[in-house]
C-alpha positions in Angstrom: 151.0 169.0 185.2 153.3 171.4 186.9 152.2 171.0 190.3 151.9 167.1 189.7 155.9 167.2 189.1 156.0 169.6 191.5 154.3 167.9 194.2 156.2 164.4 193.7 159.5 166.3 193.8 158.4 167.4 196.9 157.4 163.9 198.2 160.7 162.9 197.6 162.5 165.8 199.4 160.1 165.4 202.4 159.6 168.9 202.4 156.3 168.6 204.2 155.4 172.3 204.5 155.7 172.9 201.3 154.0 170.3 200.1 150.9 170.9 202.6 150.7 174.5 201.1 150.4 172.9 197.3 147.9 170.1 197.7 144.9 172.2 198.1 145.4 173.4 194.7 146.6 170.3 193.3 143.7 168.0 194.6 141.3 171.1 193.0 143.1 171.2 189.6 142.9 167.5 189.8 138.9 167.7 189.9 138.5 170.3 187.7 140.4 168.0 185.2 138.1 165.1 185.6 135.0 167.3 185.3 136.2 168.9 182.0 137.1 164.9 181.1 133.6 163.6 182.0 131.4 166.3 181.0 133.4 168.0 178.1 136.0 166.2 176.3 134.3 162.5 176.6 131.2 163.5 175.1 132.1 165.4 172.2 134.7 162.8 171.4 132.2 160.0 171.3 130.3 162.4 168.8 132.3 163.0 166.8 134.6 159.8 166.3 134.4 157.8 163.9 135.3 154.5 164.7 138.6 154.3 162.4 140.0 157.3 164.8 139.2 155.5 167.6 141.4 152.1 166.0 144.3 155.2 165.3 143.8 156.4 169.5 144.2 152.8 170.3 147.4 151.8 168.0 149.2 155.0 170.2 148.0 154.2 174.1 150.6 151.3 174.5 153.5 154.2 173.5 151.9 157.1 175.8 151.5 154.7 178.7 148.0 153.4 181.0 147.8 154.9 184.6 146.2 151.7 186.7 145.4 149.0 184.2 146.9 147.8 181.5 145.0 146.5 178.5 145.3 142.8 176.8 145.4 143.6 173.4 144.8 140.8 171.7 148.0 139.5 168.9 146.5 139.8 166.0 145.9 143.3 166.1 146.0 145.4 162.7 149.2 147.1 161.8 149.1 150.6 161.1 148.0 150.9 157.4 149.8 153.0 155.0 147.9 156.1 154.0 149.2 157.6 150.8 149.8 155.3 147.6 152.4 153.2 146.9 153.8 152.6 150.5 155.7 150.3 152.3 153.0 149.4 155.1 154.9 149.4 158.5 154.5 148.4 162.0 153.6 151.8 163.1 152.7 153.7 159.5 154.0 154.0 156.2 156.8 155.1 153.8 157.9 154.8 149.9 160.7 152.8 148.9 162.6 156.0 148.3 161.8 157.4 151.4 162.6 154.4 153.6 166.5 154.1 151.5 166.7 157.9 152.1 166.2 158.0 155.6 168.4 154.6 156.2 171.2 156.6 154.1 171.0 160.3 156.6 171.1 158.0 159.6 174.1 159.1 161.4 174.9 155.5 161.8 176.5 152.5 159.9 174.2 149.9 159.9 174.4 146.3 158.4 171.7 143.3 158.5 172.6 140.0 158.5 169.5 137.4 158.0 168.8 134.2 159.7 171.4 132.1 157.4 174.2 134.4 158.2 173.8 136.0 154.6 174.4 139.6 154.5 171.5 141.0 152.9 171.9 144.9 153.6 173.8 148.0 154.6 173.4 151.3 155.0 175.3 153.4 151.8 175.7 156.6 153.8 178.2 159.2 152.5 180.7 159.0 155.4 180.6 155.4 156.6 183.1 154.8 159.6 183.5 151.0 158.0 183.1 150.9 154.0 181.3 148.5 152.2 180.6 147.1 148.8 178.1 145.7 146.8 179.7 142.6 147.0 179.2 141.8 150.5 175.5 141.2 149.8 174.9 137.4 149.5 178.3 136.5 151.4 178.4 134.7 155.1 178.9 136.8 157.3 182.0 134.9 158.6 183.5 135.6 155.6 184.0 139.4 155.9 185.8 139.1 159.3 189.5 138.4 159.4 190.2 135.1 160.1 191.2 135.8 163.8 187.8 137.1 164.9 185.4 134.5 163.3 185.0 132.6 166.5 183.8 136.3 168.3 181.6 136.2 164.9 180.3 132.7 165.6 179.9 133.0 169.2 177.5 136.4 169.3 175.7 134.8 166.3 174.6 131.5 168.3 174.0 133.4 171.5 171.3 135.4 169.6 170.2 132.3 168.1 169.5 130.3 171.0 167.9 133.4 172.6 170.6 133.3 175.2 171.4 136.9 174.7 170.3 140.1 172.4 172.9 142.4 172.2 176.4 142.7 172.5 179.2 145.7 171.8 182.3 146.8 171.7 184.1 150.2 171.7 187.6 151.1 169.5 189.5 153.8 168.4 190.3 154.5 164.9 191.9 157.5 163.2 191.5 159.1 166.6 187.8 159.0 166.6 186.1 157.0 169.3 184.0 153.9 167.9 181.0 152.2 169.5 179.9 149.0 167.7 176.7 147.0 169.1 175.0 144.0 167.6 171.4 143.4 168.2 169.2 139.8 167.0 166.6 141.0 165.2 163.1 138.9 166.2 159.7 138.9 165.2 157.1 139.7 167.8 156.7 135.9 169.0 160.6 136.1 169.5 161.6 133.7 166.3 165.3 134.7 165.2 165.6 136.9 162.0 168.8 138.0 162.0 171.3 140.4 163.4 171.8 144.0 163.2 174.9 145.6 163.5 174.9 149.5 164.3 178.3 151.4 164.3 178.0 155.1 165.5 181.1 157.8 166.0 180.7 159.1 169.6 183.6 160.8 169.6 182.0 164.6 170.1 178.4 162.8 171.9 181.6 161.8 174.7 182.2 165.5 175.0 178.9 167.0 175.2 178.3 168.0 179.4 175.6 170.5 179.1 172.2 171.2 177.6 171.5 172.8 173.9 168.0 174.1 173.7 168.6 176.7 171.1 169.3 176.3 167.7 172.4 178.1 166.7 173.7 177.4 163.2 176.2 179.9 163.2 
């Protein structure tokens, strides 16, 4: 894999001597991968396989990516099926109630989901929301929770995601010296009918200053 990044890096510089001198070696680690493929790993697998696995290899080659075709998987393909009791079956696995409201509440984002009808029907109850909510917003138009003066921003990013015309829209602000970014997202199903709208509010304000890598962990 090395010489593969290496080798295209290369390509790019045009540094042709350099790149004459490492494709011997790449073009013979190349074969020796395909041997091992064929005559090793593809054998074995089809031994020892069971078809289930192979359904579970499948569900993951769309994410990983094809190298010269790409499969037409057909739309009605089985969603990932939960594996322990009393899950919440998912597009791609499977979580408990509890789990799926714990993990919305450590997301270090606000979110809020407003439904097809402009009803608000959730948001995240995370300890330090940047926008606080109450359990009174659920059930309400949307319009309602917006001063009077934006409703017509409201409206307009709601019927743009309706007609399809657009999918996301944002906006940055500052608020008790913190730096804001706000997006909006329409929420479809998979043959592109409107569900609703997600909004997503995140505190960038120290992601703005990062300007170098952290591969450590340092806690201290």
């Amino acid at each position: 894999r090395k010489k593969l990044k290496d080798a295209i890096r290369l390509s790019d510089e045009r540094s042709r001597d350099e790149l004459s001198k490492l494709l011997p070696s790449l073009l013979i680690a190349i074969n020796e991968m395909i041997y091992k493929e064929e005559n090793i790993l593809f054998p074995t697998a089809l031994k020892l396989l069971s078809e289930k696995e192979w359904e579970e290899i499948k569900s993951g080659e769309k994410e990983i990516g094809f190298s010269f075709i790409t499969p037409d998987y057909s739309s009605n393909e089985n969603k990932a099926e939960g594996k322990f009791s009393g899950e919440i079956n998912l597009s791609t696995g499977g979580l408990t109630r509890e789990q799926l409201d714990a993990i919305l509440k450590t997301l270090p984002i606000d979110i809020s989901f407003v439904d097809e009808n402009d009803e608000v029907r959730y948001y995240s109850d995370s300890k330090d929301r940047i926008f606080p909510r109450s359990p009174g917003v659920i059930g309400r138009r949307v319009q309602k929770c917006h001063p009077p003066k934006s409703v017509h921003i409201v409206e307009k990013i709601l019927s743009a995601f309706k007609s399809g015309e657009r999918d996301v829209a944002e906006f940055f602000i500052r608020l008790n010296g913190r730096e804001i970014h706000i997006r909006y997202f329409a929420v479809r199903d998979d043959n592109g009918k409107y569900l609703g709208t997600l909004e997503v509010s995140q505190d960038v304000t120290d992601i703005k200053k990062l300007n170098e890598e952290k591969r450590l962990l340092n806690w201290e």
